[in-house]
MMTF fields as JSON, N, C-alpha, C and O atoms, coordinates in Angstrom:
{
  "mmtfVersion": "1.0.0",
  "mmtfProducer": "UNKNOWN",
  "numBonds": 307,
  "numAtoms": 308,
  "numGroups": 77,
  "numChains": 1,
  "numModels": 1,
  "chainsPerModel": [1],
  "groupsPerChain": [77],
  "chainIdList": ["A"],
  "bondAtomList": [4, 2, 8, 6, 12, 10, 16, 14, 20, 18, 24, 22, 28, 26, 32, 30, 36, 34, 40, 38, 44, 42, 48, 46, 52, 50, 56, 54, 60, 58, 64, 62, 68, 66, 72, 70, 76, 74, 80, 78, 84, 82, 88, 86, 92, 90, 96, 94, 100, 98, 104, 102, 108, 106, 112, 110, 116, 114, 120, 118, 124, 122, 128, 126, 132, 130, 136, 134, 140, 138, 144, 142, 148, 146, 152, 150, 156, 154, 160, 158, 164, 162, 168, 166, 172, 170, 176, 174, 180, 178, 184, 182, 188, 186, 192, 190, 196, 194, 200, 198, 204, 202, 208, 206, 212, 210, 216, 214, 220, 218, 224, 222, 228, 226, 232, 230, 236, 234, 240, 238, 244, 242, 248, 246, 252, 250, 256, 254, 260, 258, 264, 262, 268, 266, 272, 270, 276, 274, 280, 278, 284, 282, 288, 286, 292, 290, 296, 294, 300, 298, 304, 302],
  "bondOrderList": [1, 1, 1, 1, 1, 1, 1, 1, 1, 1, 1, 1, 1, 1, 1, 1, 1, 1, 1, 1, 1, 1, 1, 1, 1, 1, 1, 1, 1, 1, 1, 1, 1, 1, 1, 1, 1, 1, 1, 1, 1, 1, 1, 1, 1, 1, 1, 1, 1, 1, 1, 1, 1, 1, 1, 1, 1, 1, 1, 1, 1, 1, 1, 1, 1, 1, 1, 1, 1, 1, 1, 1, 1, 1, 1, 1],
  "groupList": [{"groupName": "UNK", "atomNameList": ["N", "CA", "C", "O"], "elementList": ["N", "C", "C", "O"], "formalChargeList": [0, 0, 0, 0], "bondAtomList": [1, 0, 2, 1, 3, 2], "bondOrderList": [1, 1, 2], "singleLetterCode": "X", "chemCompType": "L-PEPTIDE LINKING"}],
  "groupTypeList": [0, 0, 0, 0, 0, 0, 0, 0, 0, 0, 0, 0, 0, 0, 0, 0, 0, 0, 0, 0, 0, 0, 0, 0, 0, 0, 0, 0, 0, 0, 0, 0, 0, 0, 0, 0, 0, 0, 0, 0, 0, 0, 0, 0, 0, 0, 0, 0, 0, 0, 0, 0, 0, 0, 0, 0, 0, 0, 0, 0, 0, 0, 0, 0, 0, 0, 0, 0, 0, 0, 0, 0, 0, 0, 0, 0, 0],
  "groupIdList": [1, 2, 3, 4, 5, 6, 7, 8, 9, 10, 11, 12, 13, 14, 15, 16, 17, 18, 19, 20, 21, 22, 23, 24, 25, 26, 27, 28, 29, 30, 31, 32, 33, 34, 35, 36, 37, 38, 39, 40, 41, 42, 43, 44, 45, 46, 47, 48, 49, 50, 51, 52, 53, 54, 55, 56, 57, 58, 59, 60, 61, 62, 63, 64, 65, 66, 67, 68, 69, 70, 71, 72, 73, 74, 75, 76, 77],
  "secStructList": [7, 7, 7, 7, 7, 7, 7, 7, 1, 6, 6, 2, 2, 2, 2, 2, 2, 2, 2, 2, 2, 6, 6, 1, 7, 7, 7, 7, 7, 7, 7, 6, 2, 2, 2, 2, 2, 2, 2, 2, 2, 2, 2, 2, 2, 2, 2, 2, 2, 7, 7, 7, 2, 2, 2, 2, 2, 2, 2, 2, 2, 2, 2, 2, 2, 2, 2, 2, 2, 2, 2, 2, 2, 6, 6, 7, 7],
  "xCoordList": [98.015, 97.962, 99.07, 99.312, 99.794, 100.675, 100.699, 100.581, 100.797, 100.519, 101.792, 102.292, 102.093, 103.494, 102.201, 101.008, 103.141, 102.238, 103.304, 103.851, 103.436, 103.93, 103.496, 102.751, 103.917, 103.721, 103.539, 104.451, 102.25, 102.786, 102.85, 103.55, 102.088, 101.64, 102.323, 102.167, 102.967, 103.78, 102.887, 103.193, 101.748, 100.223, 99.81, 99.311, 100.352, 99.772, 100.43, 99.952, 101.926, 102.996, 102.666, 102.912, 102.143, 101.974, 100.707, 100.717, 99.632, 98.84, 98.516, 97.56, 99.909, 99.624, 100.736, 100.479, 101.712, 102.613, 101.661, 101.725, 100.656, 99.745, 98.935, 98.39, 98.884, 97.873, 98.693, 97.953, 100.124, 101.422, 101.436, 101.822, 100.921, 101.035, 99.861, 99.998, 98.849, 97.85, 97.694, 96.796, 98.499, 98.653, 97.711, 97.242, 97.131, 96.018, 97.28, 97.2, 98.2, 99.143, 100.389, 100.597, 101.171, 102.604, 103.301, 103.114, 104.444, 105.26, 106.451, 107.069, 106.933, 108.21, 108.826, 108.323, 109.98, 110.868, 111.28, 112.357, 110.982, 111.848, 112.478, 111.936, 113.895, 114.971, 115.519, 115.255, 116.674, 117.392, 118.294, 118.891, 118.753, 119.715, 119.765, 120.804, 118.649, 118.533, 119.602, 120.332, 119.334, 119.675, 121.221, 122.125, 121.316, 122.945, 123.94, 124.971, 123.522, 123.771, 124.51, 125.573, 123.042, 122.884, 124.09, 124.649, 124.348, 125.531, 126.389, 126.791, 126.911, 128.103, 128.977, 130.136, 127.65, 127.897, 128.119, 128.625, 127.891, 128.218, 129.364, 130.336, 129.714, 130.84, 132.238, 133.366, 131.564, 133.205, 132.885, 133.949, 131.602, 132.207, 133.245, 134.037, 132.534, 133.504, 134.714, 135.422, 135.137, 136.692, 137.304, 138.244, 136.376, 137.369, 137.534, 138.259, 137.07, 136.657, 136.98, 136.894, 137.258, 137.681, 138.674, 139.473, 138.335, 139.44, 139.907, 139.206, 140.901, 141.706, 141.23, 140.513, 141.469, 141.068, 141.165, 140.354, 142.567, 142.811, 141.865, 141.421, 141.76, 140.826, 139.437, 138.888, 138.784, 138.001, 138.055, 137.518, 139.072, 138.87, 138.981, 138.76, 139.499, 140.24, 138.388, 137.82, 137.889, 136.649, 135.658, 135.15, 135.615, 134.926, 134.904, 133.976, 136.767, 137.019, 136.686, 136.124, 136.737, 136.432, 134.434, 133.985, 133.746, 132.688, 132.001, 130.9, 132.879, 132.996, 133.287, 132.78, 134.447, 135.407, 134.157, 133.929, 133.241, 132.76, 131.3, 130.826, 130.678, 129.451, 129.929, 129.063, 131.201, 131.542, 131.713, 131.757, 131.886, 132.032, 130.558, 130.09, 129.967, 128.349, 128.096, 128.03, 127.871, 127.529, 127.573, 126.699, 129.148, 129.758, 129.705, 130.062, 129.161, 128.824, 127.457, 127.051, 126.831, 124.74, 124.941, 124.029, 126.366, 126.211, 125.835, 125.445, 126.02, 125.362, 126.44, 126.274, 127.73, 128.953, 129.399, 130.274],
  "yCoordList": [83.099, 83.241, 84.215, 85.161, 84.049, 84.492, 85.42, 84.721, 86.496, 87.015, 88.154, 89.0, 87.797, 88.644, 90.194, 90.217, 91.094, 92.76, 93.896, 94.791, 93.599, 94.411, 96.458, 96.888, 97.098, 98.051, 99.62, 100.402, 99.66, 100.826, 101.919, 102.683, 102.26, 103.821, 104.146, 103.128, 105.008, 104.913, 105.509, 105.854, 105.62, 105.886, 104.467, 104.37, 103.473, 101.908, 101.484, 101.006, 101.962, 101.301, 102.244, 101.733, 103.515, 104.081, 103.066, 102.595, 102.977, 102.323, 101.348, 100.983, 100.495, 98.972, 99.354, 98.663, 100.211, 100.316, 100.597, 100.038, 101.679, 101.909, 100.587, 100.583, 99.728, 98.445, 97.754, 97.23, 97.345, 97.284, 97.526, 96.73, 98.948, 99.314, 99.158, 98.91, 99.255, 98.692, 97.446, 97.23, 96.225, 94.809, 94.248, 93.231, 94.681, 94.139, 92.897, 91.675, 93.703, 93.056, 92.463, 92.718, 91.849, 91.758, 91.469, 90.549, 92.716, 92.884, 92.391, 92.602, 91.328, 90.631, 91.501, 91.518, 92.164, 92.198, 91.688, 92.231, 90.976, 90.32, 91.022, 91.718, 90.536, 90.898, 89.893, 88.756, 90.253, 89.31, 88.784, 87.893, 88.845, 88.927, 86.947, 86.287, 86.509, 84.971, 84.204, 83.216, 85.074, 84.209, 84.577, 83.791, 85.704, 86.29, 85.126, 84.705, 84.666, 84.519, 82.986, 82.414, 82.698, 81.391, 80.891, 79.796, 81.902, 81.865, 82.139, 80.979, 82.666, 82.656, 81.427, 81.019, 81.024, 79.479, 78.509, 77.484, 78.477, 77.338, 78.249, 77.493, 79.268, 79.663, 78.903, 78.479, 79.013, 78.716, 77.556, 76.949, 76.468, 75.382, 74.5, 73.606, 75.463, 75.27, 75.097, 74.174, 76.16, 77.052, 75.551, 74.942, 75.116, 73.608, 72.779, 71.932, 72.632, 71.182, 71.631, 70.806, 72.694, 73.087, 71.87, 71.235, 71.709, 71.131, 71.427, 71.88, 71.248, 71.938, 71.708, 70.716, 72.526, 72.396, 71.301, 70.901, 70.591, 69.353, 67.985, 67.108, 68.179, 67.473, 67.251, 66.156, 68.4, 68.802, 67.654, 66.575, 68.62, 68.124, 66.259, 65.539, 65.742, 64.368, 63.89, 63.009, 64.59, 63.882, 63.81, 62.825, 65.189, 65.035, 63.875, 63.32, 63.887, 62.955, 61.629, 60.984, 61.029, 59.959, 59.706, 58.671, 60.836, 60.364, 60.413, 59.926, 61.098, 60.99, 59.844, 59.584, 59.023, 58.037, 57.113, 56.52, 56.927, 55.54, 55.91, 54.916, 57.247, 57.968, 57.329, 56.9, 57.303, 56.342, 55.266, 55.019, 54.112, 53.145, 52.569, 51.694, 53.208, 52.436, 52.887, 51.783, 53.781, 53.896, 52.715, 52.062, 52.59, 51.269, 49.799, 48.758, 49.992, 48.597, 48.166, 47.059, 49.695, 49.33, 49.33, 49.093, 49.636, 49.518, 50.972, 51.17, 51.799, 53.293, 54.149, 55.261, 53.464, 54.308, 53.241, 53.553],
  "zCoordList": [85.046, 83.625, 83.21, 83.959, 82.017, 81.444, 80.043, 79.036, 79.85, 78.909, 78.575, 79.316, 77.128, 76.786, 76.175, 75.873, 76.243, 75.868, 75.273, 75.917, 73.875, 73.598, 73.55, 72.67, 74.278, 74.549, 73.274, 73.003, 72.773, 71.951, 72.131, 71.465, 73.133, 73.406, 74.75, 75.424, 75.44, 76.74, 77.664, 78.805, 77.123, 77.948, 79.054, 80.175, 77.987, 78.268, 79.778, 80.807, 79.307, 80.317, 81.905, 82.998, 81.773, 82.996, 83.83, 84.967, 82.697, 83.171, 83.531, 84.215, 82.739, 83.461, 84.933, 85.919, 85.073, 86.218, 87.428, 88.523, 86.995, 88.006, 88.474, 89.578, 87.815, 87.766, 88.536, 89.369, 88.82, 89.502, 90.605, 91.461, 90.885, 92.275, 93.059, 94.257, 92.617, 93.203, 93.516, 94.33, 92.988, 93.42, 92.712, 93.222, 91.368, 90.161, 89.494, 89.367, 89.232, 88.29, 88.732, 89.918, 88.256, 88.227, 87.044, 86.247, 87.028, 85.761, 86.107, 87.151, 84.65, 84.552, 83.195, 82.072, 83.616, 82.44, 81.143, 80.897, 80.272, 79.73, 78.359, 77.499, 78.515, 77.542, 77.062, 77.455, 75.806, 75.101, 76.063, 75.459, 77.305, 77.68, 78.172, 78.174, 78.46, 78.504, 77.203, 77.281, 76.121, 74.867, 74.75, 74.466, 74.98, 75.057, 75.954, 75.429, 77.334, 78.03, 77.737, 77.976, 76.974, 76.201, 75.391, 75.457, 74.644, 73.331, 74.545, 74.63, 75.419, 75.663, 76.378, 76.298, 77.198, 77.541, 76.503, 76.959, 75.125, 74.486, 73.837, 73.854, 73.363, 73.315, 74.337, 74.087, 75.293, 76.505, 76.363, 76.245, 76.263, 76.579, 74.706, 74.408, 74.149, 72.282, 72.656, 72.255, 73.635, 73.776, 74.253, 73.744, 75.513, 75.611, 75.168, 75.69, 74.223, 73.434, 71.744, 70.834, 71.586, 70.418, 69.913, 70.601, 68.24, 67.292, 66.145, 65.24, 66.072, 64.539, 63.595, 63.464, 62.665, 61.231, 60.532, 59.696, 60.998, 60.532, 60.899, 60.158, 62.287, 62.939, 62.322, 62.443, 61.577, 60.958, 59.573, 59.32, 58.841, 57.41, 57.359, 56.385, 59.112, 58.789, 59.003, 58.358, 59.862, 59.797, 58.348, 57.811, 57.982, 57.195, 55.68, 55.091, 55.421, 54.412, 55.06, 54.174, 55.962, 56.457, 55.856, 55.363, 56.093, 56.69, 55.104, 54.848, 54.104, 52.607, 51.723, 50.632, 52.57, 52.348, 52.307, 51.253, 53.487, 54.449, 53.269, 52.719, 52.945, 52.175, 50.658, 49.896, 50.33, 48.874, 48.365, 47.16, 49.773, 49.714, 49.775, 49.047, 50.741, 50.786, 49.539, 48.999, 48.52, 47.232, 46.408, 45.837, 46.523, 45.241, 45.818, 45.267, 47.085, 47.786, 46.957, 46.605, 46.765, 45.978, 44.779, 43.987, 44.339, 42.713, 42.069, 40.918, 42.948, 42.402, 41.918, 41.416, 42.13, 41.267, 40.061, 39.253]
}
């Protein structure tokens, strides 16, 4: 069984450490550092696959272009 414990009193943390050493418990760390880790990997893989601005704006007018034509195809312009 799994249970997250946020800690308020530093009374708690001796006592669950003691609970630790006696082999009652087992304590997992957890930090932001999963999610950090997270962003940096889709960071580098951006870095390769990155595209220009132009690249950008050519898509977007396209997908504007193709979003105006289905309009006046229904008669809605």
């Amino acid at each position: 069984m799994t249970y997250k414990v946020n800690i308020l009193d530093p009374k708690a943390k001796k006592l669950l450490l003691e609970m630790e050493a006696k082999r009652l418990i087992s304590l997992t760390k957890i930090d932001g550092t999963n999610f950090v880790n997270l962003v940096k990997r889709i960071r580098k893989k951006s870095l390769k696959h990155s595209i220009s601005k132009e690249e950008i704006a050519g898509e977007v007018e396209q997908v504007r272009g193709d979003r105006h034509a289905r309009k006046k195809r229904q008669g809605n312009i």
